[in-house]
C-alpha positions as CSV (number, residue, x, y, z in Angstrom):
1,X,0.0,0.0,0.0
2,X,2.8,2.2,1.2
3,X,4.3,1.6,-2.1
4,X,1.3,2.4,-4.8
5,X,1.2,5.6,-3.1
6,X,4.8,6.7,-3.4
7,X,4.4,5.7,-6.9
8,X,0.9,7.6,-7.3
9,X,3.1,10.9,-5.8
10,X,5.9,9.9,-8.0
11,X,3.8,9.8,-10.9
12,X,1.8,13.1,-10.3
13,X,5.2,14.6,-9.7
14,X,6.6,13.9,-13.2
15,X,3.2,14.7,-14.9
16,X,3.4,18.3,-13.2
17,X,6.8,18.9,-13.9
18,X,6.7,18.1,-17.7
19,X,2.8,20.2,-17.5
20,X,5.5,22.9,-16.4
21,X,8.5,22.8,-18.5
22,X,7.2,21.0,-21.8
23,X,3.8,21.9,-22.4
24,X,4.4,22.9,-26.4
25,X,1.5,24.6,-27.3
26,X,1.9,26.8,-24.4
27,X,5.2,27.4,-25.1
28,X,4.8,28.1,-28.7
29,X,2.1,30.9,-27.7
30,X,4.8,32.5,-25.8
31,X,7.8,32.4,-28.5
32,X,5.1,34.0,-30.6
33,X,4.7,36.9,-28.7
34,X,8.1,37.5,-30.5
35,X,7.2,38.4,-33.7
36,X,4.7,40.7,-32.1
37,X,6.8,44.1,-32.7
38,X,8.3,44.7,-36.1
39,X,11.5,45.0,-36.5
40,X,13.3,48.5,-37.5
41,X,16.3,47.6,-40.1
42,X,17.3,51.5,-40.7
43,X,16.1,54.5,-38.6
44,X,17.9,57.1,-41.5
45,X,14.4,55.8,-44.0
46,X,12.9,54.3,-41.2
47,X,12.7,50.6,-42.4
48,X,10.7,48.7,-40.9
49,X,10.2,44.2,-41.1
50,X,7.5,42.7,-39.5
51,X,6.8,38.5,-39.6
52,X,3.8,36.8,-39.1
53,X,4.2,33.1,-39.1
54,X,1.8,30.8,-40.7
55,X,3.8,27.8,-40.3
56,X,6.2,25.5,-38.1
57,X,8.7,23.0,-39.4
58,X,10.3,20.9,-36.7
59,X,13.0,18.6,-37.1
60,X,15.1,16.2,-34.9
61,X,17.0,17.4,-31.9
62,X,20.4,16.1,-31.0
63,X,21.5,16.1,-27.4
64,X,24.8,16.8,-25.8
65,X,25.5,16.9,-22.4
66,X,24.5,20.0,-21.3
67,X,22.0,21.2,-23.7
68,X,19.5,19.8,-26.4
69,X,20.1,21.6,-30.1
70,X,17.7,21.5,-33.5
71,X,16.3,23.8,-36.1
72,X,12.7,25.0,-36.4
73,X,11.5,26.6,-39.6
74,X,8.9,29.2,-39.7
75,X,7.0,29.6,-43.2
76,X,5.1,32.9,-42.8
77,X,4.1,36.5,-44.3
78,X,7.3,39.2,-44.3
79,X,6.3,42.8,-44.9
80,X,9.1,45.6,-45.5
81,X,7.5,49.0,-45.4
82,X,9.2,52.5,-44.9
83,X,6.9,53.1,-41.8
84,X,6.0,51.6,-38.5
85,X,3.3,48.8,-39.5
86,X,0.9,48.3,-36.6
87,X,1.2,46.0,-34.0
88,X,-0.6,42.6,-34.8
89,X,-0.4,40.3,-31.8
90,X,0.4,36.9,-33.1
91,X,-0.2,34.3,-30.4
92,X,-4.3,33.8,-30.3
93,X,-3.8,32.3,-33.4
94,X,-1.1,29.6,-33.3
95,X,0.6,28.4,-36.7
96,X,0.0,24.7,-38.0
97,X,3.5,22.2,-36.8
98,X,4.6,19.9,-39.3
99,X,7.5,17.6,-39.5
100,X,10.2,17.7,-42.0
101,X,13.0,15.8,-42.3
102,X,15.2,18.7,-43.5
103,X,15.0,22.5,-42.8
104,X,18.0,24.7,-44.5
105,X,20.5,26.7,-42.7
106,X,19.3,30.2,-44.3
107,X,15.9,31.4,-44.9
108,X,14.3,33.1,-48.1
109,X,11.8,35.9,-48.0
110,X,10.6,37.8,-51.0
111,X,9.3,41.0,-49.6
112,X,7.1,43.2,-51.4
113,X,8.5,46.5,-50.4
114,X,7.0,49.6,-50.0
115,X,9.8,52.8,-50.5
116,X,8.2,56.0,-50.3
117,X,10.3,58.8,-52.2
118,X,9.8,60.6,-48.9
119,X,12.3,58.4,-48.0
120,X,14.3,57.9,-50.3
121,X,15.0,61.5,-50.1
122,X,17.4,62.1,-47.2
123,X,19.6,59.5,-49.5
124,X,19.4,61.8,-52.5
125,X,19.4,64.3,-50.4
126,X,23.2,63.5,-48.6
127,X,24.9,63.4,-52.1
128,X,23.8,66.3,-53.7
129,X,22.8,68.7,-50.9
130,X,25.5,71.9,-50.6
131,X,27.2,70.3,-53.5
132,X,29.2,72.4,-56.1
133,X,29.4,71.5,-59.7
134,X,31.9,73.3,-61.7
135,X,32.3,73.3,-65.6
136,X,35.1,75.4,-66.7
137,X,34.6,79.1,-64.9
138,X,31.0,78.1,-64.5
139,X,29.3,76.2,-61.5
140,X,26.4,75.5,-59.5
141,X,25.8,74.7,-55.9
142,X,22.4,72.2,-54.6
143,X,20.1,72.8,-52.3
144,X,16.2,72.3,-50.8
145,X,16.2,68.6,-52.7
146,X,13.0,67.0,-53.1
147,X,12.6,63.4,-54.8
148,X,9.3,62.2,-56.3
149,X,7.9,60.1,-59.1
150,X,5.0,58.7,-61.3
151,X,4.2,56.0,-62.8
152,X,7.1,56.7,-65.6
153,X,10.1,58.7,-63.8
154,X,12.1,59.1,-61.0
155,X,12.5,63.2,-60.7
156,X,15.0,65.2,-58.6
157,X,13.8,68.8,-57.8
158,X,16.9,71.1,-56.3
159,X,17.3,74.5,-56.2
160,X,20.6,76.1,-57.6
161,X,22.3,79.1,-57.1
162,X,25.6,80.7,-59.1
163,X,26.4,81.7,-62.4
164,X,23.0,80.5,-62.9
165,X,20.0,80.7,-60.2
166,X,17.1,79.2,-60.4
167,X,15.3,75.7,-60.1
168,X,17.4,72.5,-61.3
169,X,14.6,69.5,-62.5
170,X,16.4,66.0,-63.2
171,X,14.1,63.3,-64.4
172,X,15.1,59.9,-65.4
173,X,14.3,55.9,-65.8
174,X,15.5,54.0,-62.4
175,X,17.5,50.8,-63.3
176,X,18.5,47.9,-61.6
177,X,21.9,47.0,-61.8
178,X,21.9,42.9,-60.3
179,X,25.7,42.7,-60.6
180,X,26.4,45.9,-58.3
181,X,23.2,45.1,-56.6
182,X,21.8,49.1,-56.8
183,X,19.9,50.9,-58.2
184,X,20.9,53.9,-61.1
185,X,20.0,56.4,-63.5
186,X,21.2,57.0,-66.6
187,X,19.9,59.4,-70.1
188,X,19.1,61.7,-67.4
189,X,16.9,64.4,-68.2
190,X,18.0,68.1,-66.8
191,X,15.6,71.2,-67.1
192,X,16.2,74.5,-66.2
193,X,13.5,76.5,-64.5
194,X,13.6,80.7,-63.7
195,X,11.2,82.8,-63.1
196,X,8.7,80.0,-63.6
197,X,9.3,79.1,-66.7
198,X,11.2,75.5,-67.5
199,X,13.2,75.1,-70.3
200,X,16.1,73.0,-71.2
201,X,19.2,73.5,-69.2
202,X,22.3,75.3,-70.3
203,X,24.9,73.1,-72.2
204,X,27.4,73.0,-69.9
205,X,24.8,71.4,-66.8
206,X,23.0,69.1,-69.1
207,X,26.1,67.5,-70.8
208,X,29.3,66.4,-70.0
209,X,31.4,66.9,-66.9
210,X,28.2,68.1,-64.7
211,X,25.6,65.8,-66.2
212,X,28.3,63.2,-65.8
213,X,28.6,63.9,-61.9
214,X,25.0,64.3,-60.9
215,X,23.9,60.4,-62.5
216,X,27.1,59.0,-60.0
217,X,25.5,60.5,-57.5
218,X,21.6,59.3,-58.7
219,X,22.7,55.9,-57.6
220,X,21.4,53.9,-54.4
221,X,23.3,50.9,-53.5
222,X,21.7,47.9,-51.0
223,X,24.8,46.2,-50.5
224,X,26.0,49.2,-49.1
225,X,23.0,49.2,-46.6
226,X,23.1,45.6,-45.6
227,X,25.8,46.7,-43.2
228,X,24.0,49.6,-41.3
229,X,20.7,47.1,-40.9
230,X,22.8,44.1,-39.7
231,X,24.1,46.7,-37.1
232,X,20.5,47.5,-35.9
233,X,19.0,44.7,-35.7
234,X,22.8,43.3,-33.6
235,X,21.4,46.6,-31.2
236,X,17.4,45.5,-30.7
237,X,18.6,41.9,-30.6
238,X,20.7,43.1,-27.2
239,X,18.2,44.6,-25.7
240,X,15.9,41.3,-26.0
241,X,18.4,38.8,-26.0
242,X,19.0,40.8,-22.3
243,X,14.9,40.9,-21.1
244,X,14.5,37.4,-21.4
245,X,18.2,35.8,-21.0
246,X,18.1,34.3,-24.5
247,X,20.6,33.7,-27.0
248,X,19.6,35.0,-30.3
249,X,20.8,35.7,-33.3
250,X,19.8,37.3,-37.0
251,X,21.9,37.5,-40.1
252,X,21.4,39.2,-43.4
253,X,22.8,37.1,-46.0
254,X,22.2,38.7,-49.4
255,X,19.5,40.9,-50.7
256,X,18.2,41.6,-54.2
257,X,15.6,43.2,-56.2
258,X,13.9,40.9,-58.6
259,X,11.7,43.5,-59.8
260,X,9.8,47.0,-59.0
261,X,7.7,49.6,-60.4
262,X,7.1,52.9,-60.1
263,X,4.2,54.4,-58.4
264,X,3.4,58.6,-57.4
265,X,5.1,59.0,-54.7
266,X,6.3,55.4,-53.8
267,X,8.4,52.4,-55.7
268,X,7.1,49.1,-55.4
269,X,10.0,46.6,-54.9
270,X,9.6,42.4,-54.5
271,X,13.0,42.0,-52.7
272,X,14.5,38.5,-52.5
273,X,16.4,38.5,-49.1
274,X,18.1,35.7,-47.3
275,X,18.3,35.3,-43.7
276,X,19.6,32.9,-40.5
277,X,18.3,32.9,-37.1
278,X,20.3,31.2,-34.2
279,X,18.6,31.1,-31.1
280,X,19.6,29.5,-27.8
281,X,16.9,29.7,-25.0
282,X,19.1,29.0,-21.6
283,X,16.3,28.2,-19.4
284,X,12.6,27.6,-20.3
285,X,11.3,29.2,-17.5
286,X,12.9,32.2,-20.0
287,X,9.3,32.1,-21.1
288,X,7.6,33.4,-18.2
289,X,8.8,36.7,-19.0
290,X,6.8,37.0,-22.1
């Protein structure tokens, strides 16, 4: 007697203790709750990422002395605007599990991306702002740049001021160059407007040495911005990784542009971007912060 009810207390014992540490469902609730905020990748244009899985892929886990390791993939919906999105909490509705035999190291998203020229402006605006172009005894210094566009072109709108004043009106065809990964301009068109009337520019701005200058600097590289969004999303990871005493980690493989269009006032990217996530939860009762 004295021994079915050490093993009835034994029994409930174990049942409560894996109720506490390994009730899944519960636990998958609570990782949601991190893909709650989206995720800033650059406060100069204010990008912003936000997930929202659909799906889990779970695969074998192999363990070592001290700690149990295996991947989980998450199939869901990536959206890459140039504002804050709103906050859509995630765990009410909890993403189908399925198993899978193989989950890669690296994850593709192709992210319809919404780039306002509002944003794109400060860019523009940090290679040609206060700049001097010079042809011969002639130049012209940039300022008050506004970027915009229609369905057709890309236009540049700066005011100029020496041996000419006036308005300076650059329109063009955006490219996309896959081997340097940005994007360009070229066959610019320059106008000239004073006194509010536009008419072709002066042949010394609209050809050679100045119209040569201003399309190097009508270029927008995303290689060069991988960098600066790896950094910030290193900085938000720290302060999460430090609230609930995780291990995690998020790297930006590659991104390209596989196509876009123009829109008034906004292009309309579909980005193909690569990324890893490495995550190592220390404790589960980790959770219990959430």
């Amino acid at each position: 007697m004295a021994i079915n009810k050490s093993k009835s207390m034994i029994e409930k014992g174990i049942d409560d203790s894996v109720r506490e540490n390994f009730t899944l469902k519960q636990k998958m609730k609570e990782t949601m709750s991190l893909f709650d905020q989206p995720m800033q990748l650059d406060p100069s244009m204010s990008v912003w990422l936000n997930i929202r899985p659909e799906k889990f892929h779970l695969n074998k886990v192999i363990n070592n002395r001290f700690s149990a390791a295996g991947k989980i993939g998450i199939q869901g919906k990536s959206t890459f605007t140039t504002y804050k999105p709103t906050t859509i909490s995630t765990v009410n509705t909890l993403p189908k599990v399925y198993w899978t035999e193989s989950i890669p190291d690296s994850s593709v998203f192709r992210i319809i991306a919404d780039i306002k020229t509002a944003d794109i402006n400060p860019v523009i605006k940090a290679n040609l702002d206060g700049k001097t172009f010079t042809a011969g005894d002639k130049s012209i210094t940039l300022s008050n740049i506004v970027t915009n566009c229609d369905y057709e072109f890309l236009r540049v709108v700066t005011d100029i001021a020496g041996t000419v004043n006036g308005t300076l009106i650059i329109k063009g065809k955006p490219k996309y160059d896959a081997n340097e990964n940005s994007f360009y301009m070229e066959n610019i068109d320059i106008q000239l407007k004073t006194k509010n009337v536009a008419h072709k520019a002066a042949a010394w701005i609209a050809e050679g040495k100045i119209r040569n200058e201003l399309e190097k600097m009508l270029k927008f590289s995303i290689k060069d911005n991988l960098a600066e969004a790896q950094k910030n999303i290193d900085n938000q990871l720290k302060d999460l990784n430090a609230k609930y005493d995780l291990e995690m980690k998020i790297g930006i493989g590659s991104a390209d542009v596989e196509s876009f269009e123009l829109k008034p006032g906004q292009i309309e990217a579909m980005v193909k971007a690569k990324f890893y996530l490495e995550l190592r939860i220390k404790n589960f009762r980790s959770f219990n912060k959430f």
